[in-house]
C-alpha positions as CSV (number, residue, x, y, z in Angstrom):
1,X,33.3,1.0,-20.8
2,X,31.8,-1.1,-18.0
3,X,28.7,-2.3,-18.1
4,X,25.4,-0.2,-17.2
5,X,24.4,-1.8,-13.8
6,X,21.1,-0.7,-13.6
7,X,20.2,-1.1,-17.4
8,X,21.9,-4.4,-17.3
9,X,20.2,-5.3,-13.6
10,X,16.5,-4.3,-15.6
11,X,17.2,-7.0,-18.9
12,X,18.1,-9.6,-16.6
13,X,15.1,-9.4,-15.2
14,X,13.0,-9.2,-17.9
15,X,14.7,-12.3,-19.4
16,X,13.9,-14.4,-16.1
17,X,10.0,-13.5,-16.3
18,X,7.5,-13.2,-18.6
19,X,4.1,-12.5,-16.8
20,X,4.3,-9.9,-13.8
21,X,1.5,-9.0,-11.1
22,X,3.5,-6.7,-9.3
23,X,3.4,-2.9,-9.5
24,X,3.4,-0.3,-11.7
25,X,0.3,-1.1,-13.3
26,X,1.6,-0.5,-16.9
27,X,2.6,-3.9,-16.2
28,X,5.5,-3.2,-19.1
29,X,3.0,-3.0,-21.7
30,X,3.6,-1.5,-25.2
31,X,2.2,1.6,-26.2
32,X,0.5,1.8,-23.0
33,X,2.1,5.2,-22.5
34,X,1.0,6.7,-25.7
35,X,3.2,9.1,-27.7
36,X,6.3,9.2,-24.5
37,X,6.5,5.5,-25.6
38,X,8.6,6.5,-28.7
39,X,10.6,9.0,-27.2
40,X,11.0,9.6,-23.1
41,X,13.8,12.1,-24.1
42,X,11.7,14.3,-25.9
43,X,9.2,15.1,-23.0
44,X,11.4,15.5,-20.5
45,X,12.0,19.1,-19.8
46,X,11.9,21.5,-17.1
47,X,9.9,24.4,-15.8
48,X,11.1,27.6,-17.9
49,X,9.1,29.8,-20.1
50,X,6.5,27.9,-21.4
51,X,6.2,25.0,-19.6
52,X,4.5,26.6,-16.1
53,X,5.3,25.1,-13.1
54,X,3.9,22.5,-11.1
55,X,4.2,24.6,-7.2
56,X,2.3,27.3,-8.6
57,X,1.0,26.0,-12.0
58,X,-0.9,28.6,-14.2
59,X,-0.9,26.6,-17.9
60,X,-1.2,23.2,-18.9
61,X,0.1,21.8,-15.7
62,X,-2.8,23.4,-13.6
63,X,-5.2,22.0,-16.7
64,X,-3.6,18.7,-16.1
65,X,-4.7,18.8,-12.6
66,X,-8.0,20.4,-13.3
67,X,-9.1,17.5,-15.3
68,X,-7.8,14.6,-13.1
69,X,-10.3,16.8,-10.8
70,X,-12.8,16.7,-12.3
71,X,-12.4,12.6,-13.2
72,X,-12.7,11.7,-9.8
73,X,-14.7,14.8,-8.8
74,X,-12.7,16.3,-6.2
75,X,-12.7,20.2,-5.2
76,X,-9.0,20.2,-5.9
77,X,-6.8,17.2,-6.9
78,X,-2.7,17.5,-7.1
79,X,-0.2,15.2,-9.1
80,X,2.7,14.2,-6.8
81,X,5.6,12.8,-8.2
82,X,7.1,12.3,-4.8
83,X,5.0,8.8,-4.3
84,X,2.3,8.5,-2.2
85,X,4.4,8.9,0.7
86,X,4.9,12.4,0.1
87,X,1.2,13.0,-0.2
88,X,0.7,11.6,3.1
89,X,2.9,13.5,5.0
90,X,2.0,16.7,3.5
91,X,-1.6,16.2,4.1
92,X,-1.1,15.3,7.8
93,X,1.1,18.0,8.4
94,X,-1.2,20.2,6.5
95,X,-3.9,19.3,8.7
96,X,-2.3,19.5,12.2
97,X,0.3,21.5,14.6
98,X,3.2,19.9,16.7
99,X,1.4,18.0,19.5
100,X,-1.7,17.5,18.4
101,X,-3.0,13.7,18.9
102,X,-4.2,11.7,15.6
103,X,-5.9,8.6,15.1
104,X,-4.7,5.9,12.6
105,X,-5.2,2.7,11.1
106,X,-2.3,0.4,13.2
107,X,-1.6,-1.6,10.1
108,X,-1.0,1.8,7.7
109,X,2.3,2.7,5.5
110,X,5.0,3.7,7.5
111,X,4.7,7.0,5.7
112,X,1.9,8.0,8.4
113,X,4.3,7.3,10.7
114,X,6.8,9.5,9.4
115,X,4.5,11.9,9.3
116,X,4.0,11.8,13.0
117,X,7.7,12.2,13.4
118,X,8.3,14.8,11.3
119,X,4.6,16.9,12.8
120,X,5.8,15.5,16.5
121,X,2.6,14.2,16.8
122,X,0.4,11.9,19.1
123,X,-0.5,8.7,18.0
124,X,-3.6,6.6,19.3
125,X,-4.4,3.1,17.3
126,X,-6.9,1.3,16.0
127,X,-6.2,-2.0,15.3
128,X,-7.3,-4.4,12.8
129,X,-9.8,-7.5,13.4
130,X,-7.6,-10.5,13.3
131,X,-9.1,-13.7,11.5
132,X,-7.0,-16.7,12.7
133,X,-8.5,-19.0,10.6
134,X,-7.3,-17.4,7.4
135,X,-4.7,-15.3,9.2
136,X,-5.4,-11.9,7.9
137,X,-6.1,-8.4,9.4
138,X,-9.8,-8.2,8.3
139,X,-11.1,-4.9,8.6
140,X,-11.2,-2.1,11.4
141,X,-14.3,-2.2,14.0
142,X,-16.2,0.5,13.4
143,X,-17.7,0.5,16.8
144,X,-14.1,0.6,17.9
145,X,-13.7,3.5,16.0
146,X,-16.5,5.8,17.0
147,X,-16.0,4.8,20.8
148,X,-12.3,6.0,20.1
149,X,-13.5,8.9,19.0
150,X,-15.7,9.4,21.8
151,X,-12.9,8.4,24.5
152,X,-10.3,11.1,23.5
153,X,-12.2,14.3,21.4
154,X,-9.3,15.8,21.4
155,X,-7.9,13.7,18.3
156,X,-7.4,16.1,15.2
157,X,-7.6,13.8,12.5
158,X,-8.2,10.3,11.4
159,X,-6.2,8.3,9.2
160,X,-7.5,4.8,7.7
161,X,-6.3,2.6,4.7
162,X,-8.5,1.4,2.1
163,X,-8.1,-0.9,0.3
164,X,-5.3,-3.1,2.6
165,X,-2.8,-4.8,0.3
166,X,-4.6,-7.4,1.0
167,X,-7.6,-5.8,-1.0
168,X,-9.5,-5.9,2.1
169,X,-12.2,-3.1,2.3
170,X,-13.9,-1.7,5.6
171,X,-17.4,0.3,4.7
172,X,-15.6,3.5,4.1
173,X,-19.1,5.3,3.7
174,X,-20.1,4.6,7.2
175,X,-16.7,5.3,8.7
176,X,-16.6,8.7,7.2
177,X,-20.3,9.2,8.8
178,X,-18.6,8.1,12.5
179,X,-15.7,10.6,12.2
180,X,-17.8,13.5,10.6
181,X,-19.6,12.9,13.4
182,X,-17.2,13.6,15.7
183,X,-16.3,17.2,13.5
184,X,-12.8,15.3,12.5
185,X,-10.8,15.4,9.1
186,X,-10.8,11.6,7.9
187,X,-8.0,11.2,5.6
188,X,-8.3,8.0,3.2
189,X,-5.0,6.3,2.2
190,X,-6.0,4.8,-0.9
191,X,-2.8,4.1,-2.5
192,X,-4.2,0.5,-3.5
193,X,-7.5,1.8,-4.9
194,X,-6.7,4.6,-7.4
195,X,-8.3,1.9,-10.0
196,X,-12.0,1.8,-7.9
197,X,-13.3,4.8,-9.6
198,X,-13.4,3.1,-13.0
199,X,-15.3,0.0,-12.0
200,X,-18.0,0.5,-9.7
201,X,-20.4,-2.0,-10.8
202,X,-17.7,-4.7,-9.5
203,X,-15.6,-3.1,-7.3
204,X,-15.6,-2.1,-3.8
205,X,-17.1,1.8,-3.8
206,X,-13.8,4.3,-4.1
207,X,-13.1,6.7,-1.1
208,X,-13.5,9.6,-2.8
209,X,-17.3,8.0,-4.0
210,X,-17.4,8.3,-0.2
211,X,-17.1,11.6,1.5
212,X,-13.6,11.4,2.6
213,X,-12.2,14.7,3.2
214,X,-8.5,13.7,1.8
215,X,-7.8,10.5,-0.4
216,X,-4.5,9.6,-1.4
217,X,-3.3,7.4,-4.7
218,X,-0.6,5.3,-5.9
219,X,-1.8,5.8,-9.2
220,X,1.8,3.8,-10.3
221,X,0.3,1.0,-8.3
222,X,-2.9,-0.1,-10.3
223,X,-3.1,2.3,-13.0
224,X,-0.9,2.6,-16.0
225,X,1.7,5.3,-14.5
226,X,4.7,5.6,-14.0
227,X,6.4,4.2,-10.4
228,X,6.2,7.4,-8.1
229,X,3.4,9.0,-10.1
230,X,0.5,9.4,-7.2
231,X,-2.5,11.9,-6.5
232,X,-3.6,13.7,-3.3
233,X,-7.1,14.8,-3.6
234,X,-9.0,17.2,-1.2
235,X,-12.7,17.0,-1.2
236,X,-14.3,18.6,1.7
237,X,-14.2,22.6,2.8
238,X,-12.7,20.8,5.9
239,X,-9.4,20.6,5.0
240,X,-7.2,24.5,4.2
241,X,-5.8,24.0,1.2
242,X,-3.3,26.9,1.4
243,X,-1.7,24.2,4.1
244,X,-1.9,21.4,1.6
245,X,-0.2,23.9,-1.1
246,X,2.7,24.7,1.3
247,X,3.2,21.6,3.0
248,X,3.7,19.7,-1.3
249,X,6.1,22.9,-1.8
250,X,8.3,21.9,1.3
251,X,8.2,18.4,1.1
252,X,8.1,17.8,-2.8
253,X,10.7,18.2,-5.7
254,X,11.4,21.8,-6.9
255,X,12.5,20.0,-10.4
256,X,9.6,17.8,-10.5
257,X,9.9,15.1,-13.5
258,X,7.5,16.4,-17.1
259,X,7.5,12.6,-18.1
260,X,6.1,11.8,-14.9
261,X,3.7,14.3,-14.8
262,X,2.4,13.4,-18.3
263,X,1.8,9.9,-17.4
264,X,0.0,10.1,-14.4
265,X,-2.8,12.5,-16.8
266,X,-2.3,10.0,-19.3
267,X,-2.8,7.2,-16.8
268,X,-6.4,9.1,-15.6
269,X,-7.3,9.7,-19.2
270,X,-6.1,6.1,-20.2
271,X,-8.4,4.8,-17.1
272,X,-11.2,6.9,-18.1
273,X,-11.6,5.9,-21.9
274,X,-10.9,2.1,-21.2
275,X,-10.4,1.1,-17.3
276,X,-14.1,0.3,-17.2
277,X,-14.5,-2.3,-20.1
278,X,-10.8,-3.8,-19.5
279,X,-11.5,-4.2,-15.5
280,X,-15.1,-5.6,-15.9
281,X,-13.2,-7.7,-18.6
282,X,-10.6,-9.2,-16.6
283,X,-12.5,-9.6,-13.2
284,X,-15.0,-11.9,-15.3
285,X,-11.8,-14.1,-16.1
286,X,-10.4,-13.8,-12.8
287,X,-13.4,-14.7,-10.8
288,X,-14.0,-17.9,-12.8
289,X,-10.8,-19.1,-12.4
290,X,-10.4,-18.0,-8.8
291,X,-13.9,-20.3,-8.2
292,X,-12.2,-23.2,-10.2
293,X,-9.8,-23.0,-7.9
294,X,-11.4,-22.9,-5.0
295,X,-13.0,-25.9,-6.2
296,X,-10.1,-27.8,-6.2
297,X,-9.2,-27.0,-2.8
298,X,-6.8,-23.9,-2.7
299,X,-7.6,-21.2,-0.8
300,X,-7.6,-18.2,-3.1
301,X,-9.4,-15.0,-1.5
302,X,-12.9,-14.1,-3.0
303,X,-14.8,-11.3,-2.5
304,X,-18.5,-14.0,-1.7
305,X,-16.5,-16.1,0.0
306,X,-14.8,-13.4,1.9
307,X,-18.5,-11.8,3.0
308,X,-19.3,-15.0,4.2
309,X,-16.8,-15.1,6.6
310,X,-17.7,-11.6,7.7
311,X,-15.6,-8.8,6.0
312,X,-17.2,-6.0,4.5
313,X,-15.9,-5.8,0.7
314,X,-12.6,-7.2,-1.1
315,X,-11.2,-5.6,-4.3
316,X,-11.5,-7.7,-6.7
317,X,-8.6,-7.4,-8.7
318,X,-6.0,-8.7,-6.0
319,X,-4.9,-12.4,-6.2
320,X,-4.6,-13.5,-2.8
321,X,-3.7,-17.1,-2.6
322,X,-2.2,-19.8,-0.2
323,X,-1.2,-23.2,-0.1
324,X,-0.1,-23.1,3.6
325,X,-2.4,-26.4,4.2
326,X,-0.2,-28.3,2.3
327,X,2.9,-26.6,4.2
328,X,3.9,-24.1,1.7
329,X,4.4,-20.8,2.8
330,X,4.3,-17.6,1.0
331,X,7.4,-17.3,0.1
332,X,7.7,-20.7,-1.5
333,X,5.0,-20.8,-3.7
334,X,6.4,-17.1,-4.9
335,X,9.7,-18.9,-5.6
336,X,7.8,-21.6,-7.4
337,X,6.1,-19.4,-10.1
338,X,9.0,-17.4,-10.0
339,X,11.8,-19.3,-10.7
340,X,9.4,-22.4,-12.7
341,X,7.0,-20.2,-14.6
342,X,8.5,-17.1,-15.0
343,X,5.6,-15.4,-13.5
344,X,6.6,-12.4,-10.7
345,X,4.2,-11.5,-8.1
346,X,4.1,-8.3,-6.4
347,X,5.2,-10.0,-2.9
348,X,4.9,-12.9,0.1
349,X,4.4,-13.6,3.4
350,X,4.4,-16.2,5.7
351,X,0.5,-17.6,4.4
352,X,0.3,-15.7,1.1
353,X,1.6,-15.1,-2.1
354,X,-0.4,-11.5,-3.8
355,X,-0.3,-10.1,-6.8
356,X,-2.5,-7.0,-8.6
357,X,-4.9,-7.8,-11.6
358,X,-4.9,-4.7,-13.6
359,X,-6.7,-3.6,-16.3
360,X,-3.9,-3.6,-18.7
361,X,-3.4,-7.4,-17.9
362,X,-4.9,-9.8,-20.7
363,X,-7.5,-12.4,-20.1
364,X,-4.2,-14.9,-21.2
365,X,-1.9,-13.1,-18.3
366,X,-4.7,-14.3,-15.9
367,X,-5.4,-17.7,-17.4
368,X,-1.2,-18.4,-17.4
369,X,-0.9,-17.7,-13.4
370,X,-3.8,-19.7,-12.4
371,X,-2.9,-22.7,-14.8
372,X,0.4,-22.9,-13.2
373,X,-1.3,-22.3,-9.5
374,X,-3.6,-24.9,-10.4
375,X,-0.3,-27.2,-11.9
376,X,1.6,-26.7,-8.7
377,X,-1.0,-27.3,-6.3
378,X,-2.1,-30.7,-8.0
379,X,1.7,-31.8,-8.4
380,X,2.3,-30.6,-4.6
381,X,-0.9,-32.4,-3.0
382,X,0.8,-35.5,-4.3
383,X,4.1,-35.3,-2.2
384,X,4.4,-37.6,0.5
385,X,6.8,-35.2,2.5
386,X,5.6,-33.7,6.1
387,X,5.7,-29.9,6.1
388,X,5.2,-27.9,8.6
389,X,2.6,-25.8,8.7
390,X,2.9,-21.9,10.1
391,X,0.4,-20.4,11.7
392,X,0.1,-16.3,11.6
393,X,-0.7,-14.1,14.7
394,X,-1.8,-10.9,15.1
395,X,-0.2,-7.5,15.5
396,X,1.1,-7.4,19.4
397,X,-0.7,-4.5,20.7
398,X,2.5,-2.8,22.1
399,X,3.3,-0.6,24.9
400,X,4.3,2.8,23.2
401,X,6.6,4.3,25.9
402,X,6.9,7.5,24.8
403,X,6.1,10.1,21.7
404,X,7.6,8.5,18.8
405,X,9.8,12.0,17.7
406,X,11.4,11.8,21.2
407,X,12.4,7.9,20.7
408,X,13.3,8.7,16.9
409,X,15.8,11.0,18.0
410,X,17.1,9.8,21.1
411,X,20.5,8.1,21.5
412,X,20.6,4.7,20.0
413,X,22.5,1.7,20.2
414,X,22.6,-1.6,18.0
415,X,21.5,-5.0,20.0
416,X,21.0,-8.5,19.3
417,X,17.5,-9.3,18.8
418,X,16.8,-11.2,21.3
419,X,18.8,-8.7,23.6
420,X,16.7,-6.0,22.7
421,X,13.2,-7.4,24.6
422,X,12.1,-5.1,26.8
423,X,13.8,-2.4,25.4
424,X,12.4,0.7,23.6
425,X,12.6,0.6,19.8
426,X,14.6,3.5,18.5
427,X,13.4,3.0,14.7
428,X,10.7,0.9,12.5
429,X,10.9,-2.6,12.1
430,X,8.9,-3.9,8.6
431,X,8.6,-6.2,6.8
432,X,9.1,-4.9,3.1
433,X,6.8,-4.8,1.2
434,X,4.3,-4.1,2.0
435,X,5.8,-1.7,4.8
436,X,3.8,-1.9,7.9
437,X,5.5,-1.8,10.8
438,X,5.7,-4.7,13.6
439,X,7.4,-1.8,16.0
440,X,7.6,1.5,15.7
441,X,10.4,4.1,17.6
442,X,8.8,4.2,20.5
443,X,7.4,1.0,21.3
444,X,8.5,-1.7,24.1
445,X,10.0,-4.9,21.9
446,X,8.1,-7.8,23.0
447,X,9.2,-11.7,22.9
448,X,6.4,-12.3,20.4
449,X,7.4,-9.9,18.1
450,X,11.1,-11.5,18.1
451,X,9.8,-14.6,17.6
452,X,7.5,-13.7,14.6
453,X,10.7,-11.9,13.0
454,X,12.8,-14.5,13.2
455,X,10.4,-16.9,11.6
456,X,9.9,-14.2,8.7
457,X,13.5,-13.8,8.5
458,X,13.7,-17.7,8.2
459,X,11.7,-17.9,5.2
460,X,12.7,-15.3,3.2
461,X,11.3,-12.2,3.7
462,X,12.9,-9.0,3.8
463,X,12.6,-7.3,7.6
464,X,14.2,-3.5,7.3
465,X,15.3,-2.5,10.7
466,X,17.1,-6.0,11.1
467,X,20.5,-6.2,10.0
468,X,22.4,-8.8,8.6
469,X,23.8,-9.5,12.2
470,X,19.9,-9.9,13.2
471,X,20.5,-6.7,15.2
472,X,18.0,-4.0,16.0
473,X,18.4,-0.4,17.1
474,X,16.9,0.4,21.0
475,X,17.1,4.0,22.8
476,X,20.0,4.0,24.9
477,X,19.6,5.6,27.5
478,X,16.3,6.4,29.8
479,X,17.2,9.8,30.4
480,X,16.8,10.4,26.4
481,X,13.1,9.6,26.5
């Protein structure tokens, strides 16, 4: 018999690390789970007599569903075992007809984006604030955002992120005051911030705290769930909920998985008992180590430090760190703890190496990645070699040509990269994770967005869009737009 791939693919792994901050926020933990820890085999079943069924549930599914409701206090709250993704697109589409023009966050998930295609919607951006100093989207203007609102009052619906996965915060309270002003849905993608509910002495306050009409969760992200298990809840009289039913019927599995279902109730219910002491536990830890630190000299994100500067809120529980003063990108110093300490974070860029703090981590999980942080960053100061040092731009504000459907579906050729300036995009290019797009179908390709690719692609990080030829996809002809 040959060799499981995937099974064998999943203990190699294991054996190269011991200590993960990446995603799902089980983080591997035993007994985490509960009682589907013993035997997965034995919970997974499918909908039949007995066992209701989760597109119109009428037994312990729906009581599943009532009770994460009633957690997070939401009129009606749904378990999606599509991923977040699938939440998002529902809810858009739910919330909007074929032409209608919405307003979103420019550094969201691509999922919003698909969501456009799919709806053949509109789009109008908002960027982010750029801070060049620390070269990070900080967060959205909210002056931008009313006076956006005010500009085109024809937008149907807003869509923002929060947190960024970055674990910047905007203050979502006074953003959903703007857009309820303006008689729009605000839609909250959330999917980094299903944990902020369960900590709110220390944490940024949760969107659904807020007054959002729709908030969206990777609940797999920073709560102890399974990957793909995620939550849409609906909060406001705003939103039709017979859409929302529909639109999760179309788009979401008719054999939806009973193990993943369990575990995102157990994940709530998990949160709910202990998230609180664990979180205010482990921030403690990470907080004093993250001002040790800074003491030294590396530049590790903090939420004081980060208010200083200007930004709203940061979450807490997201290690954000860079060495790029001493010439070490992203990328690098995730190799370093990687392949040296056996310690996986959840991914790089060109500045910054993140990972997610959850509450199933231990204070010595903490302790083990800022001990070797602090261990590389001492032995690297000491190195005579001249690196060079990369500096991060903002997002190009692009000229979008045309809807993005019409470019997504138009005739498309490959081109070299730099052949394809000046040309019209005919898919996504992202970097991935975290999966924001630099260009969307649609968009003119700019020189500066060429250059900023190449450099990524340089150093390591995965660009989808790009293949291994450096080519990119472009609308063939004119006539197709």
């Amino acid at each position: 018999m040959e060799k499981l791939n995937i099974i064998s693919g999943i203990k190699q792994y294991r054996s190269e690390v011991d200590t993960n901050f990446h995603m799902p926020g089980h983080k591997g933990k035993d007994n985490i789970l509960g009682e589907m820890s013993e035997n997965l085999n034995f919970y997974d079943i499918t909908e039949t007599l007995g066992t209701d069924n989760l597109h119109y549930p009428t037994g312990f599914l729906k009581d599943a569903m009532t009770y994460i409701s009633k957690v997070y206090g939401s009129k009606k709250s749904y378990m999606v075992v599509n991923g977040t993704s699938c939440g998002i697109i529902s809810a858009i589409m739910a919330c909007t007809n074929p032409g209608d023009k919405i307003l979103v966050q420019r550094d969201c998930h691509k999922s919003v984006y698909n969501a456009c295609i799919l709806g053949d919607l509109k789009l109008f951006y908002l960027y982010p604030e750029f801070n060049k100093k620390y070269g990070l989207n900080f967060s959205i203007s909210l002056d931008k955002l009313d006076q956006m609102l005010t500009d085109n009052q024809d937008i149907k619906m807003v869509v923002l992120t929060y947190p960024t996965f970055y674990g910047i915060c905007f203050d979502v309270k006074k953003a959903v005051e703007i857009v309820h002003k303006h008689g729009k849905i605000l839609m909250i993608d959330e999917a980094h911030g299903s944990h902020l509910h369960f900590c709110k002495e220390l944490l940024p306050p949760s969107a659904e705290s807020s007054g959002a009409d729709i908030v969206t969760q990777s609940t797999h992200k920073t709560m102890p769930c399974l990957t793909q298990g995620s939550i849409l809840h609906i909060f406001s009289d705003r939103v039709n909920v017979n859409n929302i039913d529909t639109m999760l019927r179309m788009l979401q599995t008719t054999s939806p998985s009973y193990i993943l279902m369990a575990s995102i109730e157990n994940a709530v219910h998990w949160m709910d008992e202990h998230g609180e002491e664990r979180l205010k536990r482990n921030i403690e830890v990470f907080k004093r180590r993250t001002l040790e630190l800074r003491n030294l000299g590396i530049n590790v994100l903090e939420d004081d430090f980060l208010i200083s500067e200007g930004l709203y809120d940061f979450d807490a529980t997201r290690a954000v760190i860079s060495m790029s003063e001493l010439g070490i990108t992203g990328t690098e110093l995730q190799d370093i703890l990687r392949y040296k300490y056996k310690i996986q974070m959840e991914f790089a860029d060109l500045q910054y190496t993140v990972g997610y703090v959850t509450a199933t981590d231990e204070p010595e999980d903490i302790d083990r990645l800022f001990d070797a942080v602090k261990e590389i960053y001492i032995e690297e100061s000491k190195s005579k070699e001249k690196r060079e040092i990369i500096q991060i731009e903002a997002f190009p504000q692009l000229q979008h040509e045309r809807k993005m459907r019409k470019a997504f579906y138009a005739e498309n050729t490959l081109l070299n990269m730099d052949d394809a300036i000046g040309k019209t995009a005919a898919e996504f290019i992202i970097p991935y994770p975290p999966g924001i797009p630099l260009v969307c179908p649609g968009e003119i390709i700019v020189q500066d967005t060429i250059d900023y690719v190449k450099v990524m692609l340089e150093n390591g990080i995965n660009v989808n869009g790009v293949n291994k030829n450096n080519q990119v996809r472009v609308v063939k002809w004119k006539e197709d737009l």
